[in-house]
C-alpha positions as CSV (number, residue, x, y, z in Angstrom):
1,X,46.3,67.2,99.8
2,X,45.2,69.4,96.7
3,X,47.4,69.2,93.7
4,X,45.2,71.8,92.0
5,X,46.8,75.1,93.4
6,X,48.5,77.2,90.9
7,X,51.1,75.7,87.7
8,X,52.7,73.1,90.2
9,X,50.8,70.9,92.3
10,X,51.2,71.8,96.2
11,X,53.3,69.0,97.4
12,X,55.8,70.1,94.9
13,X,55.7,74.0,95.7
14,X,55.9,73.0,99.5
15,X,58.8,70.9,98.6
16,X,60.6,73.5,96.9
17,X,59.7,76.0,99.9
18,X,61.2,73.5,101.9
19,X,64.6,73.1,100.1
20,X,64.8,77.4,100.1
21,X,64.1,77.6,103.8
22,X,66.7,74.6,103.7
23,X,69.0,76.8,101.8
24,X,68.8,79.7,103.9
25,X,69.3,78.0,106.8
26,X,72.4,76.9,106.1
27,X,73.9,80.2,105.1
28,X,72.7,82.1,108.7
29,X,74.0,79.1,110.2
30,X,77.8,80.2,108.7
31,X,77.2,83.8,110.0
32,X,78.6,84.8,113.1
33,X,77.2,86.9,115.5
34,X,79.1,89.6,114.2
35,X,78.2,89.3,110.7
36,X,74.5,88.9,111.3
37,X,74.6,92.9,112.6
38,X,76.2,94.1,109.9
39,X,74.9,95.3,106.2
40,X,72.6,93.6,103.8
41,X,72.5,94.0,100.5
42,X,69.3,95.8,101.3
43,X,70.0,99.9,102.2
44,X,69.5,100.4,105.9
45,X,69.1,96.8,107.0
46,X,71.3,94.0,108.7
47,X,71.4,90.6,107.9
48,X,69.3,90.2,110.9
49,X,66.6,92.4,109.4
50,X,66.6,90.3,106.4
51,X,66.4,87.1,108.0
52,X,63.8,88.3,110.7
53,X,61.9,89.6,107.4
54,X,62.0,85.9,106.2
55,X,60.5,84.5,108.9
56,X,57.7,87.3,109.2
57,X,57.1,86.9,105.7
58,X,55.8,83.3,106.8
59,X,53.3,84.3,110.0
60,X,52.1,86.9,106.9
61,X,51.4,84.6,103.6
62,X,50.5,82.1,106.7
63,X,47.6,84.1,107.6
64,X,46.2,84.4,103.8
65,X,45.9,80.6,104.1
66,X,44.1,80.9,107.2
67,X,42.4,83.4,105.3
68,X,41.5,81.2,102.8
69,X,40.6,77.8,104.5
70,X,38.1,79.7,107.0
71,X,36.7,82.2,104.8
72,X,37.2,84.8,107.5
73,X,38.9,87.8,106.8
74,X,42.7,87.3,108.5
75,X,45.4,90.2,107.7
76,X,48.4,89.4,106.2
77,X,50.1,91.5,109.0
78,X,48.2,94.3,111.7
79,X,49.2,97.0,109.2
80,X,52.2,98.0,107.9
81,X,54.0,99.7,111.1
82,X,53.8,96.7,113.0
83,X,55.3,95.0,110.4
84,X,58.2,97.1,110.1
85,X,58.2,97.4,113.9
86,X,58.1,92.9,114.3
87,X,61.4,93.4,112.1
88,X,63.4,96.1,113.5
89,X,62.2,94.3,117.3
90,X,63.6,91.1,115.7
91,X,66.7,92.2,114.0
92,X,69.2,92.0,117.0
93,X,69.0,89.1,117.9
94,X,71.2,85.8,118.0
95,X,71.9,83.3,115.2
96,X,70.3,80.6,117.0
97,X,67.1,82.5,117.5
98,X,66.9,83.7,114.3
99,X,67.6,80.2,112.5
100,X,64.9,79.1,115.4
101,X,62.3,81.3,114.1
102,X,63.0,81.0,110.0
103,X,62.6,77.4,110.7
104,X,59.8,77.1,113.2
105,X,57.7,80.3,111.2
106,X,58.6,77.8,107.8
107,X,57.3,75.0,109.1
108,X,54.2,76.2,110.8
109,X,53.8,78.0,106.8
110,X,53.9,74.4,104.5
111,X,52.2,72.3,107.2
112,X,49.0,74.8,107.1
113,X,49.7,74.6,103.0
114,X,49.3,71.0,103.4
115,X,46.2,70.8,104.8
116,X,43.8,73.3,102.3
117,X,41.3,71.5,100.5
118,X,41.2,71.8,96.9
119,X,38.0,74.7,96.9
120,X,40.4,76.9,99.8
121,X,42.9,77.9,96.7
122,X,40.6,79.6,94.9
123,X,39.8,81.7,97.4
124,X,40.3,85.6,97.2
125,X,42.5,86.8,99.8
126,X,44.3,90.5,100.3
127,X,47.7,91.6,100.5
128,X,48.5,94.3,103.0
129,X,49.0,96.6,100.2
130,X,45.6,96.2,99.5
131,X,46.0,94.2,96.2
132,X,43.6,90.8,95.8
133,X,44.9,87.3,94.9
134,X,43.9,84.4,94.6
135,X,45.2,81.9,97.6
136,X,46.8,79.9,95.1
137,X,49.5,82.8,94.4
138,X,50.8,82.6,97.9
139,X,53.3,79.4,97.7
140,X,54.9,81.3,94.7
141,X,55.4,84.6,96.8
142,X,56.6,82.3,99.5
143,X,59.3,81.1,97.6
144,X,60.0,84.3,95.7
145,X,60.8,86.5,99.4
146,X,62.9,83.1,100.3
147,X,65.1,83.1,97.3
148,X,65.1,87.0,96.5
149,X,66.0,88.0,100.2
150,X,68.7,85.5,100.3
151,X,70.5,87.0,97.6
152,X,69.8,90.2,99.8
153,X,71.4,88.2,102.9
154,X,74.7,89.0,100.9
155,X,76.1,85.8,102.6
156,X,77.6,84.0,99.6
157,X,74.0,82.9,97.3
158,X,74.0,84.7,94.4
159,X,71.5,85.2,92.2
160,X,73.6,83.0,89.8
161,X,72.5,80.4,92.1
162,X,68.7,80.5,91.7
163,X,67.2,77.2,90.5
164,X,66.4,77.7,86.8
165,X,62.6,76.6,87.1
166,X,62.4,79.7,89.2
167,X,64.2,82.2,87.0
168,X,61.9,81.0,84.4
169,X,58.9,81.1,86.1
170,X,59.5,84.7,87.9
171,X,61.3,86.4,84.3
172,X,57.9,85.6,82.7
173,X,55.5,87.2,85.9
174,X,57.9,90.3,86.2
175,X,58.3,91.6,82.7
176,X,54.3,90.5,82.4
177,X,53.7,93.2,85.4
178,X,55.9,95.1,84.0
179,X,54.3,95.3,80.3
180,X,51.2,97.3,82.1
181,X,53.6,99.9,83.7
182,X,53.9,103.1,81.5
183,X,57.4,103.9,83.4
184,X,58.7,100.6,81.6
185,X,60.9,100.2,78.9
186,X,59.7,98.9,75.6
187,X,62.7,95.9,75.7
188,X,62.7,92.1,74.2
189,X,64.9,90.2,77.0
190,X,66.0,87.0,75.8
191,X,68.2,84.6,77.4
192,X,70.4,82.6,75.2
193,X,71.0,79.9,77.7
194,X,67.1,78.5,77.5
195,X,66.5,80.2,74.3
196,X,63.6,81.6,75.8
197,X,61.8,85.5,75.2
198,X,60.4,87.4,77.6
199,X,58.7,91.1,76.7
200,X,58.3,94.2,78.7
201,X,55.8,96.4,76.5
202,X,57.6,95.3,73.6
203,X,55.5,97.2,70.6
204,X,56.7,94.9,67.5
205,X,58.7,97.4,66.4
206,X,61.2,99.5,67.9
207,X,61.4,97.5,71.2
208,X,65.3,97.5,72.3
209,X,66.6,93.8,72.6
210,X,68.6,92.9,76.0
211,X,70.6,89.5,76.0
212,X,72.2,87.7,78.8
213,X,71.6,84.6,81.3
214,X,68.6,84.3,82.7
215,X,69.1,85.3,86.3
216,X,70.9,88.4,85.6
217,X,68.1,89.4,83.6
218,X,65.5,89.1,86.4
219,X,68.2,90.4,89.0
220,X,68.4,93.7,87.4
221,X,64.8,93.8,86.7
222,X,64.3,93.3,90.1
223,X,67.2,96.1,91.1
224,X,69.4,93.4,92.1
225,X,72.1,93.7,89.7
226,X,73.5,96.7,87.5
227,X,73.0,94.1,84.4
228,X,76.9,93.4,84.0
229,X,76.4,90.5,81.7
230,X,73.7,92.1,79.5
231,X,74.2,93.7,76.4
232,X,71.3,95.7,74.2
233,X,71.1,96.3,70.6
234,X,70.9,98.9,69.3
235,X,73.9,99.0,71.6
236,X,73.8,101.3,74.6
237,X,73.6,101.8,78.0
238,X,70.6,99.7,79.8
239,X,67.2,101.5,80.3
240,X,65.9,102.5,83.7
241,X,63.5,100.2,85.3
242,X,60.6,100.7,87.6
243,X,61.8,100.2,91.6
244,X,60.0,96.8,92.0
């Protein structure tokens, strides 16, 4: 097994993505049928949308690896429609089959991760969107839709309960995407809990300083929260942020 792919060696991202699937598990196991049919915290979707989104998500980044092991070109999904059709198809349906499919899509995801050589992570593979990464980058946006969308699930996980290695790790790639976008803020976020810094297209000089715990400050980056335990100073109201 490679231990070359990415920050982390693989056995320990696949572990992680193990634990998250682990952890989303057991909150759609707690939802009655009911409950899975009603609101997300995403506009316009259920709970079963999100969760039929999580196991989706796998076939997708699963296909990049395929992708990547066989050198042939293998879509992350047909195109778009379909893979806003496979959701809303998927949405309806009953906890057990959901929790079947999140756990059997999951699965079929680390065990293929497993199993790349060392040369299959560098590999150049395509998003749907049309953006290029390198094979490696998959595991970490596996794990990102896991424990993003199950703060979406609105079951209970909050982004308060995102492990700290991945409120780190994600704080440092957003507000680094973010430091190319023009719409950005200039801002210094630092969270006093780590005592770590973190700059979206901070200039040196007039750059407006945002405080607060970690994972509120990549939950409102990422449109998750309103920012409730941030301050600024100068003091004021927070800055807009690009839709992620």
């Amino acid at each position: 097994m490679s231990e070359t792919a990415g920050p982390y060696s693989v056995p320990e991202m696949i572990s992680r993505i193990d634990e998250s699937v682990d952890r989303v598990l057991r909150s759609a196991s707690g939802l009655s049928e009911r409950q899975l049919g009603e609101p997300s915290l995403l506009p316009g979707w259920s709970r079963g949308h999100v969760l039929t989104h999580i196991a989706r998500n796998a076939d997708g980044l699963r296909n990049l690896l395929i992708w990547a092991k066989t050198g042939e070109q293998t879509p992350q999904y047909a195109s778009v429609e379909a893979r806003e059709q496979d959701i809303e198809t998927g949405a309806g349906r009953n906890g057990e089959e959901l929790t079947a499919d999140i756990a059997s899509s999951g699965l079929a995801f680390t065990e293929l991760a497993a199993e790349l050589p060392d040369d299959a992570w560098q590999a150049s593979v395509q998003m749907i969107r049309g953006e290029v990464i390198p094979a490696s980058s998959v595991l970490s946006l596996r794990l990102f839709e896991l424990e993003v969308h199950h703060v979406d699930l609105g079951a209970g996980y909050r982004a308060a309960d995102w492990p700290d290695w991945f409120v780190s790790d994600e704080l440092y790639r957003v507000s680094g995407r973010l430091a190319h976008d023009p719409d950005a803020p200039s801002a210094v976020l630092n969270d006093p809990q780590t005592g770590r810094q973190y700059f979206v297209r901070a200039d040196g000089s007039s750059a407006l300083a945002i405080t607060g715990p970690g994972y509120d400050l990549l939950a409102w980056l990422l449109g998750r929260s309103g920012g409730n335990e941030l301050s600024t100073e100068p003091a004021g109201p927070l800055p807009a942020v690009p839709a992620y």
